[in-house]
C-alpha positions, 0 to 999 in steps of 0.5 A: 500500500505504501509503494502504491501511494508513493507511485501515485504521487510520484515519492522520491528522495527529492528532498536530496536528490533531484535531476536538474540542470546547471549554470555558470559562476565561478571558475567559467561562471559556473558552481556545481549545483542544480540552480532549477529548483531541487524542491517541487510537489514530491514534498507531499508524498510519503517517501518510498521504504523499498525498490527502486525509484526512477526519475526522467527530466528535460531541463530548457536553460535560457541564459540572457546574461553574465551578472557582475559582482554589482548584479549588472551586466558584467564587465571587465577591465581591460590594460593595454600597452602601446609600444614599444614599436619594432622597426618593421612597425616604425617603418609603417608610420608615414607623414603627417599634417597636423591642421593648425600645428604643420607638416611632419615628414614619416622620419620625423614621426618614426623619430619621435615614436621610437622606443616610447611607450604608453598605456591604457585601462579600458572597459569592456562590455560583455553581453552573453547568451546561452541555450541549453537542452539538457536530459537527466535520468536519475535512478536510487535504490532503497536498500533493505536494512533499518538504520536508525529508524529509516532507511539507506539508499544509492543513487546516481544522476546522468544528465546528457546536453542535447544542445547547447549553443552559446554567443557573445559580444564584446564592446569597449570605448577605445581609452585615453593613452597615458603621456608617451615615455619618455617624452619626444620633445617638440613633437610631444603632441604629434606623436601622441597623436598619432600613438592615440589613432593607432592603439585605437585601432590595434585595441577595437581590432583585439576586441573583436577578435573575443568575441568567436571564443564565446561561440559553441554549438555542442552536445555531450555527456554531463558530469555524473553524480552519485550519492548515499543518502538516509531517508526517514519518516517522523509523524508530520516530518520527512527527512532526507540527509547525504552527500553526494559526489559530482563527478567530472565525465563531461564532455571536452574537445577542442573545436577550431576558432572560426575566425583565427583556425587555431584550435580552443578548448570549448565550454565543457558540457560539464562543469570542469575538471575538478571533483565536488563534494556536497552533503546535505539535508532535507526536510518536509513539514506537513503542517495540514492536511494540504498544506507542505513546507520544505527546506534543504540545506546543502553544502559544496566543496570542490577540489582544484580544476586540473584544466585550468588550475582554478578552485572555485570557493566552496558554497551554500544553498538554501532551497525552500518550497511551499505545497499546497495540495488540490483536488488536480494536483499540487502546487506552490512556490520556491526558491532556491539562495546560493552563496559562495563564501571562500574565494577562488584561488589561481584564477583572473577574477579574483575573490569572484564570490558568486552569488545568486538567488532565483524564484518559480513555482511548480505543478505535480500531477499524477498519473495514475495510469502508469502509477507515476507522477509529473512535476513542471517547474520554472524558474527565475534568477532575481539577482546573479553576482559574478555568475549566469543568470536566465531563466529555468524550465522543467518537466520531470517524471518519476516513478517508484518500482 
């Protein structure tokens, strides 16, 4: 009888376990964390005491923006250098006529632009977006032994990017040279002049040349997950506790920069190489009889990417969830907070804290043909600091065997 009602409702280790889709912060503006929602209308059901439980989700991720550490679109700052100019590069410099101040013969400019410097700090705009279509199937088993009033279970999540197209653009204003050093003297002006109209176009032709490297069409294998988790059920409280270990399985390759047809590393459908451990625990609170409230806690530490030899700083997340049940079904709202609280290290972003809020709501249904039930959830980032920010849309199947 149990199994059957949890069939009915669709009863899994939600609480901990969740198939979901990721997004970026930190090391490439991504934390391994499942930033869709992990708390929807399983909250109700009874949790499942034996057999196997079985979870299917698509997961569309409609990245609009990267979030700067202000929450605004992000941008970086960019240091130029002119200078000094190779002979080959002096030899280029041709005449010039100065309205109001006189003619210049190319010796003379060549002559006053040897050997000086200058420099410049610009900022650069970037306006990102990203298309993901990921899958996820998610399978646990409960095993049989009691332990401590509730039960074990293993479980392990394969998500699969079925698509995954990103674009970006780059933009800055060209900046204002420093004074040329060391100084040319008399024509001072001239050549500050002309260091200022050649770094601007050098500097815009660089700028535009980053833009490729944000180009990806791919899809692939994810980074797979496996957990050990304790479930217990207490009067009017369901408990859910473990850890789980992220894996890096995604997919890497280089593909061939469009523009320059060197070879680069494309964003990986993973996360990146590097392992995260994440233990955690959930709680559902009958507080009537059609009325469920859920929270889950849930900690991430990460080890050193191997590709890269960034670590991105470990984190938190709360995820909170209100159920209300109806005659048709179940639905409500949630939230999920995540907050990175020690820095990166060996990346050139600095700390790069991420840290994010999003909110949505969800539906679960079930479907009593197949003793299944159906969960649609969406969600909205509300505020992104140094991490993506979009929009989440899931529908998610699951079932107790």
């Amino acid at each position: 009888m149990k199994k059957l009602l949890a069939c009915q409702w669709a009863g899994t280790a939600a609480l901990l376990l969740t198939s979901t889709a990721s997004v970026w912060a930190a090391d490439g503006f991504k934390l391994r964390f499942p930033l869709s929602g992990t708390l929807g209308g399983e909250i109700v059901a009874p949790l499942p005491s034996e057999g196997w439980v079985g979870s299917a989700a698509y997961t569309d991720i409609d990245i609009d923006k990267i979030g700067g550490s202000d929450g605004k679109p992000l941008t970086l700052q960019k240091q130029a250098v002119f200078g000094p100019l190779t002979a080959a590069q002096l030899a280029t410099v041709p005449a010039v006529a100065v309205p109001g101040v006189g003619s210049f013969t190319a010796a003379q400019v060549q002559a006053a632009l040897n050997g000086r410097t200058a420099s410049a700090l610009g900022t650069v705009a970037v306006d990102y977006r990203q298309q993901i279509k990921q899958a996820n199937l998610t399978f646990a088993r409960i095993l049989d032994k009691d332990v401590q009033g509730g039960k074990l279970a293993v479980a392990i999540n394969i998500p699969y990017a079925i698509s995954l197209k990103s674009d970006g653009l780059m933009t800055s204003a060209t900046p204002t040279l420093s004074t040329l050093s060391p100084s040319a003297g008399p024509l001072a002006a001239v050549a500050q002049q002309v260091a200022q109209s050649s770094f601007s176009t050098g500097y815009q032709a660089n700028i535009a040349g980053q833009w490729p490297s944000t180009i990806v069409d791919t899809s692939g294998l994810g980074d797979i997950e496996t957990s050990l988790l304790w479930e217990k059920t207490a009067d009017k409280l369901k408990i859910v506790a473990g850890a789980t270990l992220a894996m890096p399985t995604g997919n890497y390759k280089y593909l061939v920069d469009p523009v320059t047809g060197s070879p680069r590393l494309a964003p990986n459908i993973g996360y990146g190489k590097y392992y995260t451990f994440r233990p955690g625990v959930g709680v559902a609170y009958a507080a009537s009889d059609n009325v469920t409230l859920g929270v889950r806690g849930s900690l991430g530490f990460n080890t050193k990417n191997t590709e890269n030899n960034v670590r991105s700083g470990d984190f938190y997340v709360v995820d909170l969830a209100a159920a209300f049940k109806t005659p048709v079904g179940v639905f409500g709202p949630h939230v999920t907070m995540m907050r990175q609280y020690t820095d990166d290290s060996g990346g050139q972003l600095g700390a790069n804290r991420v840290s994010l809020t999003g909110a949505g709501v969800f539906a679960a249904f079930p479907i009593a043909a197949i003793g299944a039930g159906l969960n649609l959830s969406y969600m909205k980032t509300t505020d992104a600091r140094n991490s993506l920010s979009g929009s989440f849309t899931q529908v998610r199947l699951s079932k107790v065997f």
